[in-house]
C-alpha positions as a printed NumPy array, in Angstrom:
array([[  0.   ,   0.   ,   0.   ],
       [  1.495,   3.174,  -0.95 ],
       [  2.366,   5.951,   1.601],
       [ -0.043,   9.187,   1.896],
       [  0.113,  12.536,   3.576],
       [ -2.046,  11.067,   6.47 ],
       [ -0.34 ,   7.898,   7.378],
       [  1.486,   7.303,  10.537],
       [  4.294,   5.232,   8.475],
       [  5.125,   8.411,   6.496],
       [  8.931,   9.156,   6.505],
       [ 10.121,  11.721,   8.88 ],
       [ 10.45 ,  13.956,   5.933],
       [  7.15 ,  13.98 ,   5.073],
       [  6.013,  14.4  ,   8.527],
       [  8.32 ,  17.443,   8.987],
       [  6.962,  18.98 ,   5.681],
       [  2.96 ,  18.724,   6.864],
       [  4.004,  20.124,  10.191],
       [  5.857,  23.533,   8.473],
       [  2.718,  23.882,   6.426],
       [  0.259,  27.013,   8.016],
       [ -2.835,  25.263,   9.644],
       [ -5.935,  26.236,  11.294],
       [ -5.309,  25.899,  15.019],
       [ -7.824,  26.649,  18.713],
       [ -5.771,  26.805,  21.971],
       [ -7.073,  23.783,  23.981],
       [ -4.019,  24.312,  27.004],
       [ -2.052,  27.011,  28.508],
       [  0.475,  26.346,  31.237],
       [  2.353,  29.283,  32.511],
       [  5.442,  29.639,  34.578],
       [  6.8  ,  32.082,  36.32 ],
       [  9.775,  32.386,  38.624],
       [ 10.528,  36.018,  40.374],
       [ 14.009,  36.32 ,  42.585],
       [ 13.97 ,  38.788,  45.41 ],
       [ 17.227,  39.685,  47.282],
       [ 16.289,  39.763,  51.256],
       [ 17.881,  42.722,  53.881],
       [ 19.215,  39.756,  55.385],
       [ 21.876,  38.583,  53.239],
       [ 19.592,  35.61 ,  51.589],
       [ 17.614,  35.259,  48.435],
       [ 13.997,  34.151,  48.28 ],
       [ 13.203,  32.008,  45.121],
       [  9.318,  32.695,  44.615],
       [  8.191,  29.645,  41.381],
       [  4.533,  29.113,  40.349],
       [  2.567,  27.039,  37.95 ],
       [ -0.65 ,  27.408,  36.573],
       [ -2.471,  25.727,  34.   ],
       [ -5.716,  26.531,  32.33 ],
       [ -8.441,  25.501,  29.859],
       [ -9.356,  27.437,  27.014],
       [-13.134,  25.555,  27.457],
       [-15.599,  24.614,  30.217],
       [-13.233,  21.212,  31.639],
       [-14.947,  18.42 ,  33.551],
       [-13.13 ,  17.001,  36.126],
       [-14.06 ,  14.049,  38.722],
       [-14.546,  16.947,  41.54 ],
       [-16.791,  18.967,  39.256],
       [-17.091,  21.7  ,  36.313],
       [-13.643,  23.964,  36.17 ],
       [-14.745,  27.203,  33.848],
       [-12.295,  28.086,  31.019],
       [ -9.354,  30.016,  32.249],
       [ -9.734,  28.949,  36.065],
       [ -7.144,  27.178,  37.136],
       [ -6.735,  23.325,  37.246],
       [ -3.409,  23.201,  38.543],
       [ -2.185,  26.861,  40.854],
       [  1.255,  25.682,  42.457],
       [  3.765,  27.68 ,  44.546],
       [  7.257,  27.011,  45.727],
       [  9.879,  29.492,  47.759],
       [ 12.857,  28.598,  48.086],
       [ 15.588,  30.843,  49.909],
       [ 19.162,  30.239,  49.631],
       [ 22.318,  32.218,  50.638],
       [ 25.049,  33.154,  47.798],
       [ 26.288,  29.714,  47.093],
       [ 23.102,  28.353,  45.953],
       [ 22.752,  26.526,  49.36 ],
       [ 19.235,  25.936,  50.118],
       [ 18.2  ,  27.299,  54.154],
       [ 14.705,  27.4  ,  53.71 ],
       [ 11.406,  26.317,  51.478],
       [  7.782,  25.835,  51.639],
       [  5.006,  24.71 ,  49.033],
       [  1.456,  25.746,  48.775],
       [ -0.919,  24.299,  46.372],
       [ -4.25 ,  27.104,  45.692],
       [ -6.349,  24.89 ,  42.808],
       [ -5.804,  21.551,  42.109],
       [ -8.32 ,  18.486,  40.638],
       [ -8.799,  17.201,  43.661],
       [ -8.99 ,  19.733,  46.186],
       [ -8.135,  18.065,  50.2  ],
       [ -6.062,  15.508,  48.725],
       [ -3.762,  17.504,  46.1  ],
       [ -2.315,  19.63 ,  48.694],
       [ -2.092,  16.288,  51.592],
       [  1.813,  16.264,  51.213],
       [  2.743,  17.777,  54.223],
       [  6.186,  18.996,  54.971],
       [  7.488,  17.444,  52.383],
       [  9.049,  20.173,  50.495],
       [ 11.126,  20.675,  53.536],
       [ 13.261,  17.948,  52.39 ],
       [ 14.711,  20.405,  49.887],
       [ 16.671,  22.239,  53.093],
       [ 19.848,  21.649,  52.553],
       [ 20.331,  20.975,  48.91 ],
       [ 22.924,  23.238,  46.521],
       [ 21.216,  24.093,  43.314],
       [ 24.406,  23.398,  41.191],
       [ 25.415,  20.154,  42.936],
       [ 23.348,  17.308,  42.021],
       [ 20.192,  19.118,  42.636],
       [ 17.903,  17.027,  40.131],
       [ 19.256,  13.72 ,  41.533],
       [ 18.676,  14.56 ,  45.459],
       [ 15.321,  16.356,  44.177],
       [ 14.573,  12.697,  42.34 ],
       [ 15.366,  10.324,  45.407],
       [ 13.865,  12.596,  47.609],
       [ 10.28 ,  13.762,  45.906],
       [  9.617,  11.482,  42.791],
       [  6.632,   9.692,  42.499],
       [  4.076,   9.534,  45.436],
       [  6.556,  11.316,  47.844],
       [  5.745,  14.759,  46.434],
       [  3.471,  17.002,  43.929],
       [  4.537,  16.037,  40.649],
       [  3.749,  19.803,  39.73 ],
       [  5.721,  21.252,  42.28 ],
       [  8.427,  18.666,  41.513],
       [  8.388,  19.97 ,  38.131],
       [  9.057,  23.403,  39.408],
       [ 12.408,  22.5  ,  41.006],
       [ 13.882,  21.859,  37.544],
       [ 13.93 ,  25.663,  36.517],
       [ 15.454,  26.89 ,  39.469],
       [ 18.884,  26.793,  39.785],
       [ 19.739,  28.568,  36.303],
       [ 17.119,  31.282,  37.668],
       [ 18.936,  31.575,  40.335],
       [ 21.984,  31.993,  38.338],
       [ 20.248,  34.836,  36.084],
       [ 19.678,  36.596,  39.734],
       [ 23.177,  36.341,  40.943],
       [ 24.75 ,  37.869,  37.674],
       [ 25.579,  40.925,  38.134],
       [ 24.454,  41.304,  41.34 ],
       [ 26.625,  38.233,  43.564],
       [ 28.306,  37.63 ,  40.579],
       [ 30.553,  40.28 ,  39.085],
       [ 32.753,  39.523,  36.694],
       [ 36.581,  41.836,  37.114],
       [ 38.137,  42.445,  33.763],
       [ 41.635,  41.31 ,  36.195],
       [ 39.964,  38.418,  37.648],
       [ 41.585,  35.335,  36.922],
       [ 39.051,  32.947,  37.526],
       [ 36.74 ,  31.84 ,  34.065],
       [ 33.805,  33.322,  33.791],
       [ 31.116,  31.645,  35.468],
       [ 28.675,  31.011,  32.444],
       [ 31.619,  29.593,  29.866],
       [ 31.389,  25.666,  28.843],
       [ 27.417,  25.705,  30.45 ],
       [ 25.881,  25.786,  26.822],
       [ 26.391,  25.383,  23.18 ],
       [ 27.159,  28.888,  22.794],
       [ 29.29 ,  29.732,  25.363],
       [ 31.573,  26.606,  24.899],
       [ 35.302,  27.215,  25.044],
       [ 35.952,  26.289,  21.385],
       [ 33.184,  28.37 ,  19.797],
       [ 33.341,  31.264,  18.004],
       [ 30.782,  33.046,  21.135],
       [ 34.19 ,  32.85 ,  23.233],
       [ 36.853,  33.917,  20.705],
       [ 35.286,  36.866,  19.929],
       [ 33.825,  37.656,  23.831],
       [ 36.327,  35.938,  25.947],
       [ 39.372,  35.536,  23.474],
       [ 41.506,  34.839,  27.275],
       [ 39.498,  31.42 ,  27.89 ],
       [ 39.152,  30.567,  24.227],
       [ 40.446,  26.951,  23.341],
       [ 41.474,  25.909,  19.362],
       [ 38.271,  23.36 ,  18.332],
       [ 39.042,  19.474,  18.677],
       [ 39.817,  18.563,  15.608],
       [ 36.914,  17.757,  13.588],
       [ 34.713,  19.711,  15.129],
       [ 34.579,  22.716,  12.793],
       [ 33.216,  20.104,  10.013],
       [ 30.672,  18.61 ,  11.593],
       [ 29.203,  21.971,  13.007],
       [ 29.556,  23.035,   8.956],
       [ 27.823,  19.757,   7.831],
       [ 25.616,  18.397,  10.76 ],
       [ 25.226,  15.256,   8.352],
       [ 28.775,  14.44 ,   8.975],
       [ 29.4  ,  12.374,  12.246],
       [ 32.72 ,  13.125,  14.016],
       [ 35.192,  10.092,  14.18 ],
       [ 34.47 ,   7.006,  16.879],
       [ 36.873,   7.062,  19.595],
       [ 35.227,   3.467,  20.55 ]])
């Protein structure tokens, strides 16, 4: 049977070209996150993260009717840490959720987030210690944007980068653009620069090309 525009078999090509094409479209979902960092009189930094999500139509749920654009999920974390992204205090509040009473039934256990650093093995201690059952899986979620927040907040204001200091910059080799071979860095930060492996330059030129097996 020969492949058409609507069949799940079509190659990736073909499904990539019906995608790019303009289509009618209705917004069924929104979720919306926002994260706001406040720097305390006391020295510390309060991390304030919330999620909502909202219907575009009427939405039945097992508790009852949720209008469009009331929340189904309203989720809040704080967080405060001091400058080195140590964790001293947090607390979670859940204000709408699909099943009001039991949603919000997970106690203190937020509290086991005292304690962490945001930059050292944050996801993994936030995964042994809240996955599953043992936490919100909204609020959970939440955790996952903080700590390069956090780092946006401290530029420029804990952070501040001497044009003597001889420490690297703190934001070089954390993304594809900032890496120490790319161009980002020779032209912004020719002092930390580093020559590209060999290799490198080609397959960046040609994505098609795959860089030699070291296997």
């Amino acid at each position: 049977m020969p492949l058409t525009e609507t069949s799940p078999h079509a190659p990736p090509a073909d499904r990539r070209a019906r995608a790019a094409r303009p289509a009618t479209r209705r917004l069924v979902h929104k979720r919306a996150i926002d994260v706001q960092i406040y720097a305390r009189d006391d020295g510390l930094w309060d991390i304030e993260a919330e999620l909502v999500d909202t219907k575009a139509r009427d939405f039945e749920l097992a508790t009852g009717l949720r209008r469009a654009g009331e929340p189904i999920h309203h989720m809040h974390l704080r967080l405060t840490i001091d400058t080195t992204f140590h964790v001293v205090d947090a607390e979670a509040k859940t204000h709408a959720s699909p099943y009001p009473g039991y949603c919000e039934d997970y106690g203190a256990a937020y509290r086991a987030l005292i304690g962490m650093n945001l930059l050292r093995g944050f996801s993994h201690a936030v995964k042994q210690c809240l996955h599953g059952v043992l936490g919100c899986t909204h609020i959970t979620e939440l955790t996952r944007v903080l700590p390069t927040a956090a780092i946006q907040a401290f530029a420029g204001e804990v952070v501040r980068p001497e044009a003597g200091d001889s420490r690297q910059p703190f934001q070089l080799d954390r993304c594809h653009a900032l890496r120490l071979d790319g161009p980002a860095v020779l032209r912004y930060y020719p002092r930390w620069s580093k020559p590209p492996v060999a290799g490198a330059a080609a397959v960046e030129a040609n994505p098609q090309i795959s860089p030699p097996s070291t296997t």
